[in-house]
C-alpha positions as CSV (number, residue, x, y, z in Angstrom):
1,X,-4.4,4.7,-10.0
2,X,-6.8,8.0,-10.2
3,X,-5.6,8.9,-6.5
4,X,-2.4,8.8,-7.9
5,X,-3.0,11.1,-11.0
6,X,-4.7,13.3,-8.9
7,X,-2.0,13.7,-6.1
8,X,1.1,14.1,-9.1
9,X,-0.7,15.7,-11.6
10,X,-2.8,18.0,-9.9
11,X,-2.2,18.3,-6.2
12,X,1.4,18.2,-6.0
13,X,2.2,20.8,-9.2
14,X,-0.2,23.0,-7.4
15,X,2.4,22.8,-4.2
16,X,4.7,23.2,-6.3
17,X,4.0,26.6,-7.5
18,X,4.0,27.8,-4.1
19,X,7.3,26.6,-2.5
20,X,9.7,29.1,-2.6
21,X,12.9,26.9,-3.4
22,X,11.7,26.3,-6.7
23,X,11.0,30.1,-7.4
24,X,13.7,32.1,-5.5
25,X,15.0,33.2,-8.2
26,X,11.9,34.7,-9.6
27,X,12.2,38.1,-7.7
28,X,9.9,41.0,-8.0
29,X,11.0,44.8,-8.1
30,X,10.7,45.2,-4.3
31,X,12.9,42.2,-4.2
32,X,10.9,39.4,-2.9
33,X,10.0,36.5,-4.4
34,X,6.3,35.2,-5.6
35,X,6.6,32.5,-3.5
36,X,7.5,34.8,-0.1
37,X,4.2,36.8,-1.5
38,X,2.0,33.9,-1.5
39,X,1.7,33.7,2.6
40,X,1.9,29.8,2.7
41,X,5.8,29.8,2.5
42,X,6.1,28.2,6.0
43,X,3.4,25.3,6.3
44,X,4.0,21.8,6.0
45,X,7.4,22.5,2.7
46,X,8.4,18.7,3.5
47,X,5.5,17.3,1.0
48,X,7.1,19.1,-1.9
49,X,10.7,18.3,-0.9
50,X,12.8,16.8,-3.9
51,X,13.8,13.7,-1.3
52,X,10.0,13.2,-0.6
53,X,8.5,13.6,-4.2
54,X,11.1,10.8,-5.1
55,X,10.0,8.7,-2.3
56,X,6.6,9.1,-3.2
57,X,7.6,8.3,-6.8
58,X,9.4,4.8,-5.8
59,X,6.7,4.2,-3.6
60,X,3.8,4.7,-6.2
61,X,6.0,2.0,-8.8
62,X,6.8,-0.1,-6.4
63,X,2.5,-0.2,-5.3
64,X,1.6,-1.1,-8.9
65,X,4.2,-3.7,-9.8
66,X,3.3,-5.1,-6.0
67,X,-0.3,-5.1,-7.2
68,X,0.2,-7.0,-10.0
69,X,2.5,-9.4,-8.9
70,X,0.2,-10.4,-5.8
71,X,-2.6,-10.6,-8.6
72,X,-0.9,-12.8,-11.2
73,X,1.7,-15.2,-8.9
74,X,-0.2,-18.4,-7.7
75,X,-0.4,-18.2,-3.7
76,X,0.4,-21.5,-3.0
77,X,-2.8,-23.4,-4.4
78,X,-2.7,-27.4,-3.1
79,X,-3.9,-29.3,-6.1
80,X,-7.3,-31.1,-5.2
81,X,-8.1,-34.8,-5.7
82,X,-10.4,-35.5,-8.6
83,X,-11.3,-38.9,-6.9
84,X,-14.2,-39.7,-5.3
85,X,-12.2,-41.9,-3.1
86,X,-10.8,-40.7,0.4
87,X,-7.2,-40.6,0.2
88,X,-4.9,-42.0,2.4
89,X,-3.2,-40.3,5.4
90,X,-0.1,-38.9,3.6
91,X,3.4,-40.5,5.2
92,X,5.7,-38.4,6.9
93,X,8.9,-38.0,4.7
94,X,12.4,-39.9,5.1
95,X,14.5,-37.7,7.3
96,X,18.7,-38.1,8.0
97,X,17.7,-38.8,11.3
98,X,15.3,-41.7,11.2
99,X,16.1,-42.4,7.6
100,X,16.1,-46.5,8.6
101,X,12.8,-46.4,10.4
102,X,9.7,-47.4,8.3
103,X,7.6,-44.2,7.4
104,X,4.4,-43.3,10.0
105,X,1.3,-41.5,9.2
106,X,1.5,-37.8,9.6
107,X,-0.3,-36.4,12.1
108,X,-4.3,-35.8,12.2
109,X,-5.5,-33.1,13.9
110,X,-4.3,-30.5,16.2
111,X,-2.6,-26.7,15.2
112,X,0.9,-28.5,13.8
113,X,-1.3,-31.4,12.1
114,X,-2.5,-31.9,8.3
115,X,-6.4,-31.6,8.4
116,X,-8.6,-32.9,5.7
117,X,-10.3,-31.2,3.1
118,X,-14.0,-32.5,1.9
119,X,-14.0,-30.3,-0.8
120,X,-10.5,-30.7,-2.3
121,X,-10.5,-34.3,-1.2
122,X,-6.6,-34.0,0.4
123,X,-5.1,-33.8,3.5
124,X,-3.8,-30.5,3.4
125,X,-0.5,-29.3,5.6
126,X,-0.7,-27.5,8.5
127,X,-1.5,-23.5,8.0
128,X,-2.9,-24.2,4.9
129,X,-6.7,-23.5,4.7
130,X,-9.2,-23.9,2.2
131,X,-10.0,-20.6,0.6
132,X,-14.1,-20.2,0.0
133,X,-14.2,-17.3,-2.8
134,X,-11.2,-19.8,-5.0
135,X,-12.4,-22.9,-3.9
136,X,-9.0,-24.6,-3.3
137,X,-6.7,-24.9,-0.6
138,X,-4.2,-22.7,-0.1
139,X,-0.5,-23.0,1.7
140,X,0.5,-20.9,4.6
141,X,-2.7,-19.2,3.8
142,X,-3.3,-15.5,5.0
143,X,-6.4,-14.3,3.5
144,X,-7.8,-13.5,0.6
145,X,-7.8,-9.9,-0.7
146,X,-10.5,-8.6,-2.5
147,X,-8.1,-5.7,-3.5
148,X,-5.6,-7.9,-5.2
149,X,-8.4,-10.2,-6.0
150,X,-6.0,-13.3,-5.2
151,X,-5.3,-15.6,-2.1
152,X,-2.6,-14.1,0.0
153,X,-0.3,-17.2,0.8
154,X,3.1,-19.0,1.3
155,X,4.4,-18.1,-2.8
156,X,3.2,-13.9,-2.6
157,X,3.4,-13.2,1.1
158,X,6.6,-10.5,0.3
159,X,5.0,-9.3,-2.5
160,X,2.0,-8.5,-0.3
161,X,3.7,-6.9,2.3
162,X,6.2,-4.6,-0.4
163,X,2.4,-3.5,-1.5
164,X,1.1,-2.8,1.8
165,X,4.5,-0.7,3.2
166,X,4.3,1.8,-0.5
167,X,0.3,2.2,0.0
168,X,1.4,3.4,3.5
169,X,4.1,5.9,2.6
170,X,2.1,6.9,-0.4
171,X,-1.6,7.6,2.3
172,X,1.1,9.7,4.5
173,X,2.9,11.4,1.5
174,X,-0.8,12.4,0.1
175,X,-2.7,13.0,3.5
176,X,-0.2,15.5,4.2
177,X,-0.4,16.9,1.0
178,X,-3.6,17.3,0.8
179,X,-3.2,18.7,4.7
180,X,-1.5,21.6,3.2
181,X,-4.0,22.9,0.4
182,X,-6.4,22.6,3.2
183,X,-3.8,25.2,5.4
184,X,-3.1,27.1,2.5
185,X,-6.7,27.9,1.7
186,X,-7.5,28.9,5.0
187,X,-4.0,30.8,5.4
188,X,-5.0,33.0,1.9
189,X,-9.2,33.1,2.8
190,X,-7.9,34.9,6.3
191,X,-5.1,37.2,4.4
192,X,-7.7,38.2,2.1
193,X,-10.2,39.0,4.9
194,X,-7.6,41.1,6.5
195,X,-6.5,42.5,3.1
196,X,-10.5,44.1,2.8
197,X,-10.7,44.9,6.4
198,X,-7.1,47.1,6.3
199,X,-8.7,49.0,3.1
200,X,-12.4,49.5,4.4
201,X,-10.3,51.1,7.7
202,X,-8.0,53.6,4.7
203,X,-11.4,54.7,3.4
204,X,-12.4,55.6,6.5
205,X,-9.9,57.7,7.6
């Protein structure tokens, strides 16, 4: 949140003010604009385009209510068993093709298998895993971000990834913004170093 008041309320109204196509029709008496004056006219004009600034924008909303959502929306948390008796292998579930045969055991074991959780006291499903910093077992589990501070799994996986693609056009959106101040300093430190040169070389002659 303060990378993103810095980058629109400082950065990007400081870009502003030197892009010509907002201040063409500010003209001078020699008939050039401020902006044509300000020698950074040419570097880099895409991170102050109307198109990108809206991007940028939509991208910075859509980060927060990513954020929030990923924060607040249970992952997919396997309720534990408050027994302190083993439970039984779960039965694999009546299907329309063997919906006569007698339910089996799931299986035990094995990457496609349910595996059994000491602490939670289940058998939980396969890609679930128990998550150490929650303590529970989560479903299709990921990982858990310490940025969202929540599990990343089977019920906020889209949420997730909606946060991680605005982060990553806001980092390009700001990197290249911040890109250009860097050029424009260096463009106006070297103008200005010519500027004294051209008049110490006047004084001379």
């Amino acid at each position: 949140i303060l990378g993103m008041l810095i980058h629109f309320g400082i950065i990007l109204p400081h870009l502003i003010q030197y892009d010509p196509r907002y201040y063409d029709e500010n003209r001078s008496d020699d008939g050039s604009s401020a902006a044509e004056n300000a020698t950074s006219s040419v570097i880099q004009h895409w991170t102050t385009h109307k198109f990108t600034i809206f991007i940028s924008i939509i991208a910075s909303i859509l980060s927060l209510i990513s954020l929030w959502k990923c924060a607040i929306i249970d992952p997919g948390i396997i309720p534990p068993n408050p027994s302190p008796v083993r439970p039984p292998v779960p039965m694999q579930p009546p299907t329309a093709t063997n919906s006569t045969e007698p339910p089996r055991p799931v299986l035990i074991g094995g990457p496609l298998g349910y595996r059994y959780c000491t602490t939670c006291n289940i058998h939980r499903p396969p890609r679930s895993k128990h998550c150490n910093s929650c303590n529970v077992c989560v479903s299709k589990f990921d990982h858990h971000c310490p940025w969202v501070g929540n599990c990343i799994g089977e019920r906020n996986h889209r949420w997730f990834f909606v946060f991680l693609v605005s982060v990553a056009i806001l980092t390009i959106v700001v990197t290249g913004s911040c890109w250009r101040v860097v050029a424009e300093c260096l463009v106006e430190m070297n103008l200005e170093e010519f500027g004294e040169d051209a008049d110490e070389d006047d004084k001379h002659e």
